[in-house]
N, C-alpha and C positions, 0 to 999 in steps of 0.2 A: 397689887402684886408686890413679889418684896426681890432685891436683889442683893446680891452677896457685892462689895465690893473690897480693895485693898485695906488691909486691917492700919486706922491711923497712925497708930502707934509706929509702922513701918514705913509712912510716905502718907500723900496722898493720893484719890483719886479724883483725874481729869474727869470733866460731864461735859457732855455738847448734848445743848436738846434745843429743840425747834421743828420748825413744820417741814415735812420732806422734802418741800423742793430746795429747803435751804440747808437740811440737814440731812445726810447720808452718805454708806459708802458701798463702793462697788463689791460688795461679797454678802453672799446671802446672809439675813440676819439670824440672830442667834435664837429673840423673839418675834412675831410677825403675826400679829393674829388683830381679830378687833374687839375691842371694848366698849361699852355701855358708860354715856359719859354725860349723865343726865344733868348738870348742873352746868354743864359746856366748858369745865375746866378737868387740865391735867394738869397734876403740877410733881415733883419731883423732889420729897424730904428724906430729912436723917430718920434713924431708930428712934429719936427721944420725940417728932414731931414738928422738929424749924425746917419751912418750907424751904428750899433754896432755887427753885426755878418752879415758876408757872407760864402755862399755855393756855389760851383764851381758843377752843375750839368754835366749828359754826355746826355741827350737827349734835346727836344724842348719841349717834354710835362711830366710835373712830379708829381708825385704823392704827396700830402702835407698831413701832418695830423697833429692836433695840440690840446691837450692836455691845458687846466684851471685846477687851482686848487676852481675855482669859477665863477659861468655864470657871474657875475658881475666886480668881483674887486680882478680878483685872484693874489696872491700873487708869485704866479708858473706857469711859462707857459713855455710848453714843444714842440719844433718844430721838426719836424721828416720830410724829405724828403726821394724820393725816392723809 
């Protein structure tokens, strides 16, 4: 899946990811669905392919939920697995 976030040129953007019970927040997420995760990882890169955060799952299909601080250009994006 691909997500938009703030264009660098103008800032960056924040990322929180980890497993739900240590990552999330109280307002429905933006995404929330589950995915197929046969190789037991998720991990979280740029457009060009440099990973910047992986997660070591323990099943094949996981639940993802992901959190904008903006449907556009958010400046916060929050990944919750599991």
């Amino acid at each position: 899946m691909s997500i938009g976030v703030f264009p660098e040129i103008d800032g960056r953007t924040r990322l929180a990811f980890g497993p739900a019970r240590e990552v999330w927040l109280r307002r429905d997420a933006d995404f929330d669905d589950f995915i197929e995760t046969p190789t037991r990882t998720l991990f979280v890169s740029t457009a060009t392919g440099v990973v910047l955060v992986m997660g070591f799952i323990e099943t094949e299909i996981t639940r993802v939920r992901i959190w904008r601080s903006h449907p556009d250009w958010p400046t916060r994006v929050t990944v919750a697995y599991g």
